[in-house]
C-alpha positions in Angstrom: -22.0 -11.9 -13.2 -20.1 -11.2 -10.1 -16.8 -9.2 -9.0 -14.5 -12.3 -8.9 -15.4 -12.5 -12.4 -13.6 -9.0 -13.3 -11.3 -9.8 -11.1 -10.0 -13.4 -12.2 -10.2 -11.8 -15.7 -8.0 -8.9 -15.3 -5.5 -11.6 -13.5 -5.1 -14.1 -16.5 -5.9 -11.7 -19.5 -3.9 -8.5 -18.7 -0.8 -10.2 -18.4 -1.8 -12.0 -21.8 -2.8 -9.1 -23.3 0.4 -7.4 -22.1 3.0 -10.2 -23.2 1.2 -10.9 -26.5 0.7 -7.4 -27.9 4.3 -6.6 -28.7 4.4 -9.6 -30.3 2.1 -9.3 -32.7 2.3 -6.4 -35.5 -1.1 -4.9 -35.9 -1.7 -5.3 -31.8 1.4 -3.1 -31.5 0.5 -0.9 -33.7 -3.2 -0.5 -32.1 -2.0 -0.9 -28.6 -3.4 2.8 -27.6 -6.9 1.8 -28.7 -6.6 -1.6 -27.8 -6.1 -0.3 -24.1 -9.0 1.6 -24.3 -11.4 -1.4 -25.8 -9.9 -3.2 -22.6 -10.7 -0.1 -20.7 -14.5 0.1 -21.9 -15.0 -3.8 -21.5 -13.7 -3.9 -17.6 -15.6 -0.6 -17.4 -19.1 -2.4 -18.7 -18.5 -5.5 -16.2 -17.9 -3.7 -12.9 -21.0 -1.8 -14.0 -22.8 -4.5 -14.2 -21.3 -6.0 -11.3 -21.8 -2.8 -9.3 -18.0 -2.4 -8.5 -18.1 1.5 -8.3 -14.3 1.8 -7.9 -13.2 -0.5 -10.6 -15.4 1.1 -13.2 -13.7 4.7 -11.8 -10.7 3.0 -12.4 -11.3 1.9 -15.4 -13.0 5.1 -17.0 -10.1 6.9 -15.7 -7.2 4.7 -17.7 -9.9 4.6 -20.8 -10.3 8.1 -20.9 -5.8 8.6 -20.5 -5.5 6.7 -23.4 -8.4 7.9 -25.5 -7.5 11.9 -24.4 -3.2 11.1 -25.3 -4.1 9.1 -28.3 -6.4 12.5 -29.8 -4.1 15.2 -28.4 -0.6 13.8 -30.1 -1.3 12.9 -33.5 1.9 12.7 -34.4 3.4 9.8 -32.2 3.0 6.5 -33.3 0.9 4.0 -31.7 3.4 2.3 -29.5 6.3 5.2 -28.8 2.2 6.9 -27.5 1.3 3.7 -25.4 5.4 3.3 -24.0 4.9 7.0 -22.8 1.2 6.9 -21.9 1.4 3.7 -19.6 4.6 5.1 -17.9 3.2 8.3 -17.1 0.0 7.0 -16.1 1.5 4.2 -13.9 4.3 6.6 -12.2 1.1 9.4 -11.2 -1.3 5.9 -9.6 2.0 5.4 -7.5 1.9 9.4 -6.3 -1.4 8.6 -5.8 -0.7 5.1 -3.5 1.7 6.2 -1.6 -0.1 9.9 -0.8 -2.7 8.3 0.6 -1.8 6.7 3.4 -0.3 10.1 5.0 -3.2 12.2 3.9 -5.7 9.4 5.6 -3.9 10.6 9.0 -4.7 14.4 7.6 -8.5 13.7 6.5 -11.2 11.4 6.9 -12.0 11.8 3.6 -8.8 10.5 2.4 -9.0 7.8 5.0 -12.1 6.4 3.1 -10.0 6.0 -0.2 -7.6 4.0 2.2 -9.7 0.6 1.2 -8.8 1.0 -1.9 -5.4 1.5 -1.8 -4.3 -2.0 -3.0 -6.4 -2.2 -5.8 -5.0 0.7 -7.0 -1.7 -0.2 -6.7 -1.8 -3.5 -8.4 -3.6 -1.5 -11.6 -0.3 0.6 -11.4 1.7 -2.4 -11.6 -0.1 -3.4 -15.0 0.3 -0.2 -16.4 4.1 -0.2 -15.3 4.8 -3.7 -16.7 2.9 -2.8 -20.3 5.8 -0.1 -20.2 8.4 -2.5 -19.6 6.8 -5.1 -22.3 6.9 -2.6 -24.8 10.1 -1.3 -24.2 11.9 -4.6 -23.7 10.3 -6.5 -26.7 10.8 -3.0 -29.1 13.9 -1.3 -27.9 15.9 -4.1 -26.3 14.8 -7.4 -28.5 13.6 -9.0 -25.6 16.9 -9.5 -24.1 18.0 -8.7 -20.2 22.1 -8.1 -21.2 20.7 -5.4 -23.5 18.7 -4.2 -21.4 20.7 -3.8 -18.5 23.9 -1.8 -20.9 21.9 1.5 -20.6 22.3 1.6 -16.5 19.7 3.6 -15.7 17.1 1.0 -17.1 17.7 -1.0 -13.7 16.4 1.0 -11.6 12.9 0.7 -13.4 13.4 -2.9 -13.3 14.0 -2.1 -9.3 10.8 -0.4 -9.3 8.6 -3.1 -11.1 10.1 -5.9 -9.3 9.6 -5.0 -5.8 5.7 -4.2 -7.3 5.2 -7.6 -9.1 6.0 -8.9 -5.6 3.7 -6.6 -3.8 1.0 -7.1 -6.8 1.4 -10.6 -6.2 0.6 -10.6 -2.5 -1.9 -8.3 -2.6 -5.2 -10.6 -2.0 -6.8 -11.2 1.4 -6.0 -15.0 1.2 -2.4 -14.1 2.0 -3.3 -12.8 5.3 -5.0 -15.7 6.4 -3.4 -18.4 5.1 0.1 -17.2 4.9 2.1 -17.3 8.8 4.4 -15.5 9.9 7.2 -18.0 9.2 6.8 -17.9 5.6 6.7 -14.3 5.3 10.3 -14.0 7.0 11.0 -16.8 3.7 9.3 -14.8 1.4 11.3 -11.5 2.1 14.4 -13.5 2.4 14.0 -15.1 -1.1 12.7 -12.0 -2.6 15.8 -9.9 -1.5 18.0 -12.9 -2.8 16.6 -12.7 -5.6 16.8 -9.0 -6.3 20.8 -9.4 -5.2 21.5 -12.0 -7.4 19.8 -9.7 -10.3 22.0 -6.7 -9.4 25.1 -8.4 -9.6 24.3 -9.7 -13.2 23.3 -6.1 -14.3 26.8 -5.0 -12.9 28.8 -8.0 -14.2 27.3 -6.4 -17.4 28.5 -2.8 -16.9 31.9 -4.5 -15.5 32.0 -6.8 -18.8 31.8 -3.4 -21.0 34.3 -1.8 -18.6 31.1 1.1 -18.0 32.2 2.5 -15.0 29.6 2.7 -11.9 28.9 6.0 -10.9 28.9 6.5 -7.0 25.3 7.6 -7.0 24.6 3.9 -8.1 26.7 2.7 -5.3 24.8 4.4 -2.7 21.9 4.3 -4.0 21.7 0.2 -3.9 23.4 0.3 -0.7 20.8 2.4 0.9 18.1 0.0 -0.8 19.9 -3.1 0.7 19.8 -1.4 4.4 16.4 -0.2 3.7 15.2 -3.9 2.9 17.2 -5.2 6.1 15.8 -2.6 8.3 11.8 -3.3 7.5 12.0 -7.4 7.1 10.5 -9.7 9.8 13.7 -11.2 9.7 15.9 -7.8 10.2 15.4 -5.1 12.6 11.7 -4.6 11.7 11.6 -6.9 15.5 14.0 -5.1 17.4 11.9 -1.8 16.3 8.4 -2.4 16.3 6.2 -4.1 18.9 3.5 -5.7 16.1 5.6 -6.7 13.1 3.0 -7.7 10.2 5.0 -10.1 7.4 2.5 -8.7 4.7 2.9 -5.0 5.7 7.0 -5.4 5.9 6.8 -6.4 2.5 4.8 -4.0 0.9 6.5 -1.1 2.7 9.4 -2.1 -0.1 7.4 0.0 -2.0 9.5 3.1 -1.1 12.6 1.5 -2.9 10.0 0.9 -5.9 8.9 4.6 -5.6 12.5 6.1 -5.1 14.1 3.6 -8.0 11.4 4.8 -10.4 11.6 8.5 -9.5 15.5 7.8 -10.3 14.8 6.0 -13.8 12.8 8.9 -14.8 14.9 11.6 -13.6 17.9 9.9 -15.8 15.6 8.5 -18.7 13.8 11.6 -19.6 13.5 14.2 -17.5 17.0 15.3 -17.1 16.9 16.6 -20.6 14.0 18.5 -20.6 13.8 22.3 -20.4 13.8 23.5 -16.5 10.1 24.2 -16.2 9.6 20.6 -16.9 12.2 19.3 -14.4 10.6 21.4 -11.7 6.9 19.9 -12.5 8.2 16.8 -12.4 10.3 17.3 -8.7 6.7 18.7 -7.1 5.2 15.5 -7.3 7.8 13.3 -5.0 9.0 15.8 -3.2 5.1 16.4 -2.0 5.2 12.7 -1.5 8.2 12.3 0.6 7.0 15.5 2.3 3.8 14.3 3.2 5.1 11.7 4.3 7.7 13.3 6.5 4.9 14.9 8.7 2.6 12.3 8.5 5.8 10.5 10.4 5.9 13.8 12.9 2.4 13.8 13.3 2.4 10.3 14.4 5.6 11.1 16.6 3.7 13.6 18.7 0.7 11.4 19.1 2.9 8.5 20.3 4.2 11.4 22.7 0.8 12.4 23.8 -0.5 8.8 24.8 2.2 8.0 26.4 2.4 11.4 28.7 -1.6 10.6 29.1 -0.5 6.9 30.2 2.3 8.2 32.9 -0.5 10.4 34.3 -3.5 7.5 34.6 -4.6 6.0 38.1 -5.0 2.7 38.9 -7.6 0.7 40.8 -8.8 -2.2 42.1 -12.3 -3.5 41.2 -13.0 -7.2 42.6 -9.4 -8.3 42.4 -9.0 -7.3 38.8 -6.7 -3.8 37.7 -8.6 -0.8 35.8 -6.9 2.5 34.5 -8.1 5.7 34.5 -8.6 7.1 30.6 -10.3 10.6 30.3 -13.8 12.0 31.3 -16.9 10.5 30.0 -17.1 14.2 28.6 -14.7 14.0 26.1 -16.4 11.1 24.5 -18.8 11.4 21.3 -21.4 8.6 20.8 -20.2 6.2 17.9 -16.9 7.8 17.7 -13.3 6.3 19.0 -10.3 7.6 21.1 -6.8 6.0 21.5 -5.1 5.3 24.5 -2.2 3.3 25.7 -2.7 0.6 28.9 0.3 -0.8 29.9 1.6 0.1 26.4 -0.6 -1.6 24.6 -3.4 0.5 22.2 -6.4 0.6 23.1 -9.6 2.1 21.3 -11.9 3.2 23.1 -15.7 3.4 22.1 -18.8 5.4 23.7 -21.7 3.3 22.3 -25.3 3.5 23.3 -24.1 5.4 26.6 -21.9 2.3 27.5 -18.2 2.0 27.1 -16.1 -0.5 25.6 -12.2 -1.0 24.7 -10.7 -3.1 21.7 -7.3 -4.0 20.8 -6.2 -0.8 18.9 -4.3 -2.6 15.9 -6.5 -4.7 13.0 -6.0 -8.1 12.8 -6.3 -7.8 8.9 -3.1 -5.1 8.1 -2.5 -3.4 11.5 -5.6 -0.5 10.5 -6.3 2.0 13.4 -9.5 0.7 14.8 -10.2 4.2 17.0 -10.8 5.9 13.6 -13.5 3.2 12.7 -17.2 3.5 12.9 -19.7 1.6 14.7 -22.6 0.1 12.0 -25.1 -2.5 13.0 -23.3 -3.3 16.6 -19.6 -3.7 14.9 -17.1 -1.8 14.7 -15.5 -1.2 11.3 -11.8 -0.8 10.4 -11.8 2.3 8.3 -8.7 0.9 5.8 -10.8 -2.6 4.7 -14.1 -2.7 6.8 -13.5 -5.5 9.1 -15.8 -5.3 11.5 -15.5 -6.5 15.1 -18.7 -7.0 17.7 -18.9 -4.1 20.6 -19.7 -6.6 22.8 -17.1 -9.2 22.3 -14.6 -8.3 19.8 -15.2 -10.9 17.4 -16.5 -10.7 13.7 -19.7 -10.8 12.7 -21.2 -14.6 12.2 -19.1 -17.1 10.3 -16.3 -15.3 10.3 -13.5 -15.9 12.7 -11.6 -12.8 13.1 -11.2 -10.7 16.4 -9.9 -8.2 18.6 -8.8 -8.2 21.8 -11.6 -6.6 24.0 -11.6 -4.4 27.5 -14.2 -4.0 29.5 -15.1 -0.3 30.8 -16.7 1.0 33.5 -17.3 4.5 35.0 -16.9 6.2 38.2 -17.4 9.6 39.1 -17.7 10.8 35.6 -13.9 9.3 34.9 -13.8 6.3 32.7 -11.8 3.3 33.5 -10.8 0.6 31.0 -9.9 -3.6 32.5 -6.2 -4.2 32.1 -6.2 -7.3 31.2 -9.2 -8.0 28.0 -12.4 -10.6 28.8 -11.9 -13.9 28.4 -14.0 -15.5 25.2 -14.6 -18.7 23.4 -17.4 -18.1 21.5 -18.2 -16.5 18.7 
């Protein structure tokens, strides 16, 4: 038994498992320890599959469910799962989206970073065995129901942008996916997301609800956001490397920001101050960390740049070099960033030799001077794609590489090619 095995699994039966159980009376009624029979099962086959992170994973939602199901007697079985799953799913996406700032804070953090996807796609099946519930229960499966009680669209918001991003969240994508289709892709999605918003507001219209401003701006500042980041919008006019897979998944700030807004109006704003000031710690620490994760990156786009102005250029049989920093400064196996003519470079000290690579992943744009060097490769530290430190490419029969720079020293300064080596082979 292998990991695809789990994996193809959790694709056809949780969504199954999820659209059935409302369905059917006595699932309904079991759901809590249903979830945590599924929880135990997926837990016994990445064990056996060795997938450390998925049996954490699943231990950790088997244990939620087990732990809510034994401290509140008194709920029934599916109001339990409809406020289990949506408090489970909303804490995975504090979790998501506070890694990626904290893996600029800690390396420790930055190890998690691999993992980040998978996380976020177990979110989304928590987040949509909410919505099942509460659709099939409360709403009798219809989306004009649904859609009366205003604030229920901005969970929709929140789900949709991560069924998309669940959806596109397999390496195949990046390979076989161009860029072309990815401008498509965000273009349909956004349609479709339009086209759904004017429906739920035709319905408030047709029941003469009125639209609080809030809503207004709010969608508006979604729209702008969406136009901004898509490969198609500004994301070219303000970024040098625009990845069609990252621009869609940075929608997931809308899907954060809709569901912290659906909360807020579904639950939280009734609850006794205390509670609404637990509940504001979480986002706010998201957005904050966020905030100077941005700064931090701001000040090191500063630095390089200052460090560029200030580097020397010469002439070594016809072809350009530019001064970095002194071989001092450089710790064997570990990389620095620079900027050569704009472009990042990462610079490696490796068995006493130097080397440059292109600074940006070819899998999802990862920082390649915060990799490690194992076995002769270099290894992106969000998803481990490794690229030789003599040639850039991947290891044998893959077909992935990096640009890379050759390096040479002189009188203790270190000097990096302009222009990368020329390469066929792998």
């Amino acid at each position: 038994m292998n990991k695809k095995f789990s994996v193809w699994l959790a694709i056809i039966g949780l969504p199954m498992f999820i659209a059935i159980t409302p369905l059917v009376p006595w699932m309904s009624q079991q759901v809590m320890w249903l979830v945590v029979g599924l929880a135990a099962l997926f837990l016994i086959l990445s064990l056996v599959a060795r997938a450390w992170f998925d049996a954490f994973i699943s231990l950790l939602i088997g244990l939620t469910f087990l732990i809510s199901r034994v401290l509140f007697r008194e709920l029934d079985e599916t109001t339990l799962a409809i406020r289990t799953s949506a408090l489970s799913s909303f804490a995975l996406l504090n979790i998501v989206l506070l890694v990626g700032p904290w893996s600029r804070f800690s390396k420790h953090v930055l190890h998690w970073y691999k993992h980040r996807r998978h996380l976020g796609v177990v979110t989304f099946f928590l987040g949509l065995l909410h919505f099942s519930l509460i659709f099939s229960i409360y709403f009798q499966r219809s989306f004009e129901t649904t859609f009366m009680a205003f604030f229920t669209f901005f969970g929709f918001t929140g789900l949709f942008v991560m069924f998309f991003m669940a959806l596109t969240s397999f390496d195949w994508q990046q390979k076989h996916v161009g860029k072309t289709r990815w401008m498509w892709l965000h273009l349909g999605v956004l349609i479709a997301y339009l086209a759904t918003l004017a429906y739920a507001l035709s319905i408030q219209f047709a029941n003469k609800q009125p639209v609080a401003p809030f809503y207004w701006v709010t969608f508006v500042i979604f729209i702008l956001f969406w136009i901004l980041v898509a490969p198609w919008g500004f994301a070219p006019r303000l970024m040098k490397f625009v990845n069609g897979w990252k621009q869609l998944h940075v929608l997931v700030h809308i899907a954060f920001a809709a569901l912290v807004i659906h909360a807020w109006l579904g639950f939280f704003v009734i609850q006794p101050l205390t509670i609404k000031i637990l509940f504001w710690i979480l986002p706010v620490f998201v957005w904050g960390s966020h905030l100077a994760g941005w700064m931090m990156k701001w000040r090191e786009d500063k630095r390089l740049k200052t460090e560029q102005a200030h580097s020397q250029k010469i002439e070594i049989e016809g072809q350009p070099y530019w001064s970095l920093a002194r071989v001092e400064v450089f710790k064997e196996g570990q990389g620095r960033k620079f900027l050569v003519k704009d472009r990042p470079i990462a610079l490696f000290k490796y068995q006493e030799k130097f080397f440059g690579l292109f600074g940006i992943c070819a899998h999802q744009k990862g920082p390649i001077h915060k990799g490690e060097i194992r076995n002769g490769y270099v290894e992106c530290p969000w998803h481990n794609w490794q690229y030789s430190c003599e040639t850039g490419h991947g290891p044998p029969g893959f077909h992935d590489q990096l640009a890379f720079y050759p390096c040479l020293v002189r009188d203790g300064m270190v000097y990096v090619s302009e222009y990368p080596k020329r390469s066929n082979t792998n």
